[in-house]
N, C-alpha and C positions, 0 to 999 in steps of 0.2 A: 196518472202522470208519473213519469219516471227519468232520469236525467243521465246522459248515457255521452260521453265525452264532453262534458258542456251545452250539449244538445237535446233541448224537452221535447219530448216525446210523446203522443199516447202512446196507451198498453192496450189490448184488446184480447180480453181473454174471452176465447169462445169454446163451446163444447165442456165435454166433465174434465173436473178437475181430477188427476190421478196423483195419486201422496205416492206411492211407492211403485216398484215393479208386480210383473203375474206374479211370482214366484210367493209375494207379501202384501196380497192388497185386503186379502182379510183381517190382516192387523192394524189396521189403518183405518177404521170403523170410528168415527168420534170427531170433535171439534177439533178445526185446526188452530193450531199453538202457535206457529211460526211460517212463512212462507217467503223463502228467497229466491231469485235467481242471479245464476255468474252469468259471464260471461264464456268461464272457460271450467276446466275439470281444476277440479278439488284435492289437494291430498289427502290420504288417508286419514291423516291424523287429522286435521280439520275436519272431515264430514263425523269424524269420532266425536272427536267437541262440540258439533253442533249439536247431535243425537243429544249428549248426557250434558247439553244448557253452559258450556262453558266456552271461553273466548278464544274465537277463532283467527288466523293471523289473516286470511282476507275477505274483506269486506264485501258482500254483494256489492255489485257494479251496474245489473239490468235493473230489479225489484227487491225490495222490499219493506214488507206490509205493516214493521211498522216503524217507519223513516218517511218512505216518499212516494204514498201511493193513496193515491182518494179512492176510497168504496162506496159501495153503492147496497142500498140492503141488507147489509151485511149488521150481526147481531154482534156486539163487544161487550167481554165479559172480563171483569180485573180477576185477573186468580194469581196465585204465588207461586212463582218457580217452580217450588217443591212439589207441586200438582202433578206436574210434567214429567220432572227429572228425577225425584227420588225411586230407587227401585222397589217394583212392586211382587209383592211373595206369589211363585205361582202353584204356589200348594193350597189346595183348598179342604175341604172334608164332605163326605160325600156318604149319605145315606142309604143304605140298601134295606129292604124288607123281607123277613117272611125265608129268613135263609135258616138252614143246621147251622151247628159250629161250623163245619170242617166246609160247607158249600161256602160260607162266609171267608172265612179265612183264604181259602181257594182262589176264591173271585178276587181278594182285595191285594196278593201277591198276581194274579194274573196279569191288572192294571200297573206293577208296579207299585203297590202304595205301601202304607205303613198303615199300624193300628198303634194307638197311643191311646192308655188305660185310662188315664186322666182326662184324656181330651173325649172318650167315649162316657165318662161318667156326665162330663159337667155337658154335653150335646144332648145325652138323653134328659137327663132334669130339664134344662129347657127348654125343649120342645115334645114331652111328651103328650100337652095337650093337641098339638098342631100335628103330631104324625101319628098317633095313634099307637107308638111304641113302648110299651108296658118290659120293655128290658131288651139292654144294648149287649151283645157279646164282647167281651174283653179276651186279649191275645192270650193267655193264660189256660193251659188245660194237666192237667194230672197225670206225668210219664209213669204209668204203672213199670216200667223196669228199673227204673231208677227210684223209685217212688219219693218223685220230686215233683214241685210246681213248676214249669218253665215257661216261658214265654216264646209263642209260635215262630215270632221271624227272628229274635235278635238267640235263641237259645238262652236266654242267661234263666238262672233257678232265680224264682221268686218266691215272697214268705204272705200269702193272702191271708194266713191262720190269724196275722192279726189285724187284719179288716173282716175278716167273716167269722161269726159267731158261730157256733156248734156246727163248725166244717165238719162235714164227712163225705169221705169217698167211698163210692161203690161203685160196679162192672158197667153202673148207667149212666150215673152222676157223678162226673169230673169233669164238667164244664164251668167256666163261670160268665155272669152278666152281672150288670148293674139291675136293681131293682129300684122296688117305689119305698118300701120302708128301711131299708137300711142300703148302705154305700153298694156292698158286694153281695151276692148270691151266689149258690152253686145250683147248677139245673142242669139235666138232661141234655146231651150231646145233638142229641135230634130233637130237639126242639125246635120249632120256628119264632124264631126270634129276629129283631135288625140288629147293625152294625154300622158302626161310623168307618169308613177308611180314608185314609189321607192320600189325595192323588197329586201326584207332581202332573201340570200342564204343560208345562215345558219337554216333556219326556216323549220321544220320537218313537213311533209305531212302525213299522213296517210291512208291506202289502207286499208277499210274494205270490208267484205262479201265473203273472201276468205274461205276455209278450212282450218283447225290447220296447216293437211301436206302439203300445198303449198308450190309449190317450188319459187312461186315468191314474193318479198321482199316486205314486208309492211308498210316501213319506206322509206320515202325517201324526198330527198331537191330540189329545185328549182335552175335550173342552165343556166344562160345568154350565149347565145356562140356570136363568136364575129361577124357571121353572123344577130345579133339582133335578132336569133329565141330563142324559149324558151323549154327545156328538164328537166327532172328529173331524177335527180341519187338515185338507190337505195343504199341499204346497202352493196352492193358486188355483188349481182348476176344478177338483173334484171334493165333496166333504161326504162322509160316514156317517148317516145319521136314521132312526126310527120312524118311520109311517105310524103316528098317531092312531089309524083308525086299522090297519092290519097286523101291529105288531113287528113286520117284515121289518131289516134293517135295508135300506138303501143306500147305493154311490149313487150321486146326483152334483151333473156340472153346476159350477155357481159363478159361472161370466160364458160369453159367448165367446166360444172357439172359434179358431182360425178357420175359415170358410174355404181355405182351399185345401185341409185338414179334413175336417169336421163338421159342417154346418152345424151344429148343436147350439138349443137355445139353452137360457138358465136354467134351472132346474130341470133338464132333461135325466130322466131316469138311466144310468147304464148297467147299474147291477142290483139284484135285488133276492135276497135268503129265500131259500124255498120254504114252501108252508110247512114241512114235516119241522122243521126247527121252530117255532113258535112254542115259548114257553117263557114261564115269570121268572127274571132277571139272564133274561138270555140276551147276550153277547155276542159280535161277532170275533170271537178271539180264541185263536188256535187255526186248526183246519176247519172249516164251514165252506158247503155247498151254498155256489151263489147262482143265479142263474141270470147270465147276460144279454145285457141289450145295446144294441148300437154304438158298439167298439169297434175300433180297430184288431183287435185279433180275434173276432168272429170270419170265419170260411165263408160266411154269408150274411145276408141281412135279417135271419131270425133270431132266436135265443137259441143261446148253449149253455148247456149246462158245464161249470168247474169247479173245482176247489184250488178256495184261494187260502193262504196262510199268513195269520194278521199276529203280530204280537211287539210286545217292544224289548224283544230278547236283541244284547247286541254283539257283533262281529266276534267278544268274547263266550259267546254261550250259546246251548243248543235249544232252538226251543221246541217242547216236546207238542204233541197234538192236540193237548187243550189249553197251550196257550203259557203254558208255564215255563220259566227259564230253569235252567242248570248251567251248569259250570260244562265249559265244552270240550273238559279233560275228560269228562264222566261220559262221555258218548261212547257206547262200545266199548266199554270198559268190566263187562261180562255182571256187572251188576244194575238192576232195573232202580235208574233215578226220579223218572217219570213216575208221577202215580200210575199213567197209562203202559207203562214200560214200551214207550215209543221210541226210548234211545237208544235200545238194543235190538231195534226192529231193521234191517236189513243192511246189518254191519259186516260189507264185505270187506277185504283187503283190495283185490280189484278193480276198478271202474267198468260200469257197464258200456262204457264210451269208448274200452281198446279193441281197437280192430287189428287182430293177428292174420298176417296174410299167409298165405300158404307157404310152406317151406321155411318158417319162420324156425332159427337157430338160436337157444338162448347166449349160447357161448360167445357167439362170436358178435361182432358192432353192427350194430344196425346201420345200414348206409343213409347217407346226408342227403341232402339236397340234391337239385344240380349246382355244378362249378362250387359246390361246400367241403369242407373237409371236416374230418371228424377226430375231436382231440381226443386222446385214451389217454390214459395212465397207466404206466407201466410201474410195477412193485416187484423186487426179485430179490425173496427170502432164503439165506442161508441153514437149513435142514441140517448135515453133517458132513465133515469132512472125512473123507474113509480113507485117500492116502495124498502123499507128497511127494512126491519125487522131484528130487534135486539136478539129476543126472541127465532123466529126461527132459527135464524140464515141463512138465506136469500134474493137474489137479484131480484128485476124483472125489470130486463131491456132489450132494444131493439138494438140491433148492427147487422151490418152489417159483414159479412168474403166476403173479399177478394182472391180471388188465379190468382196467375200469373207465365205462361210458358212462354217456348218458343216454338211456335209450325212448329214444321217441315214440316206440309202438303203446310202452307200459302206465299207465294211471291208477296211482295209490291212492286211495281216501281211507280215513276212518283210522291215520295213524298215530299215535301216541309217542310222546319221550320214555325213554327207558329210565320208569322210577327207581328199577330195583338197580341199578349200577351202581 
């Protein structure tokens, strides 16, 4: 019952209830806390205050559930605000096994994460009987040029000498983990060992090499479930996530598409890593062969095989082929960033995308459009004066003219500020 101008009303709600739009209904998963409706649209800043539990200047008008509405079935539970409203960390910690140093290390800047020395000491004490982890890798390895401790992501020199007893380095041994009798250990580089890394949830992936009309989402975050496996949620339609029984990583819809789109049911399969990539703590991140089903940028209705390009490198940084970021000043910058040296892999000045037509002049303007014009600039540099004559009334001098377009045929990539100026 609801009271809508002075006027009682029933309410009849029929069919599923939706908390959010496609684009967020994965986040929407759980008890509802709150449920209004206006009359009319909301300002911003009011649906701001509703979100984060503070007071709003206007009042639901149609419903709400808990004022002036009888339920039916429905389970009430007392919980405090702060359940709701306070913000929740989306950094978790996340277990891998049976990795080297440096495959460790690798994998946990892949994801974007952090390793934290302290938070991998006191993770492996706790649960070494429950994971079977007999020593956790700490970010920490032995720069033989520097002949310094340093710390893998943050660079800073660290002093282990006085956590670890009769340190010694050798050409094999400048790694370090946690161990079972004392705090630190030093052990072989290749060892298989696990490692805790800290993953931000929040942190946006991105899916290239798709087509414009793909129906599958290109956005998406990294998400811990509580079996310690690892998935990614798209933006609403499609999620990234492991086949239990083959290994294979799958895109697989998760609501029914638009039917005059897509007919696709929920979990319908649209892409799935080929077998040759099955291996322990394989990823799809970086370039990975995926081979597709039932998309929109299939030629046909069979599988195709692509490579797609998955990482959470962003607009600032290049990211190289297995997945890893760099700084996107270091592309082509005639030095190999990439462990893969992929940023120096086919750094032209040109784009493959100019088409020179024949007879093409560089000197002179490229012609416009129709009914366009084309602005130039003109520059006319004085060189030397050789005479002057008064009598004549004349100059003889030597200058240069400048002109400068913008020329439509030309496509620069791959260029850089001029550091050394």
């Amino acid at each position: 019952m609801h009271q809508l101008n002075g006027i009682n009303e029933d309410v009849q709600l029929q069919g599923p209830l939706l908390l959010s739009n496609d684009a967020f209904t994965y986040n929407m998963v759980g008890q509802i806390a709150a449920f209004k409706i206006w009359s009319k649209s909301l300002k911003f800043e009011d649906i701001k205050n509703f979100a984060t539990c503070k007071q709003i200047s206007e009042q639901p008008d149609v419903l709400d559930l808990s004022r002036n509405a009888e339920l039916f079935n429905v389970v009430k539970n007392q919980e405090n605000v702060s359940t709701f409203c306070e913000p929740i960390s989306s950094k978790k910690s996340q277990l891998f096994k049976g990795m080297s140093y440096d495959n460790a290390m690798k994998l946990c800047k892949k994801f974007g994460g952090n390793m934290d020395m302290q938070n991998n000491i006191s993770v492996h004490k706790s649960s070494v009987s429950e994971t079977n982890c007999y020593g956790t890798w700490l970010p920490i390895r032995y720069n033989e040029e520097e002949q310094q401790w340093k710390n893998f992501f943050t660079e800073e020199v660290v002093s282990p000498q006085n956590l670890v007893s009769k340190l010694h380095v050798t050409d094999d041994i400048n790694c370090l983990k946690s161990g079972l009798s004392e705090n630190i250990v030093h052990s072989e580089c290749k060892n298989k060992e696990c490692s805790v890394c800290t993953l931000d949830q929040s942190l946006k992936f991105h899916l290239y090499g798709l087509c414009p009309n793909s129906i599958i989402d290109k956005k998406y975050r990294v998400h811990i479930k509580a079996d310690n496996s690892i998935m990614w949620r798209g933006e609403g339609k499609t999620n990234i996530q492991q086949n239990p029984a083959t290994g294979q990583w799958e895109i697989v819809t998760i609501r029914l598409m638009d039917e005059l789109l897509s007919p696709l049911k929920r979990g319908t399969i649209l892409a799935r890593t080929v077998a040759d990539l099955i291996e322990i703590n394989f990823f799809p991140l970086g370039i990975t062969r995926w081979e597709m089903f039932n998309d929109t940028c299939l030629t046909d209705q069979s599988s195709e095989a692509m490579q797609l390009q998955f990482s959470q490198c962003n607009k600032t940084q290049f990211s190289c082929s297995d997945g890893t970021c760099i700084d996107l000043g270091k592309r082509c910058d005639v030095r190999a960033d990439c462990q893969d040296k992929s940023d120096e892999v086919g750094c032209k000045v040109l784009s493959d995308a100019n088409v020179i037509m024949d007879g093409y002049i560089k000197e002179r303007p490229t012609p416009p459009g129709p009914n366009q014009k084309l602005p130039v600039e003109i520059g006319l540099y004085l060189v030397n004066i050789y005479e002057i004559n008064d009598l004549g009334g004349n100059v003889n001098v030597r200058f240069k003219l400048k002109l400068g377009w913008y020329d439509s045929y030309i496509r620069f990539i791959n260029l850089h500020q001029d550091v050394y100026r």
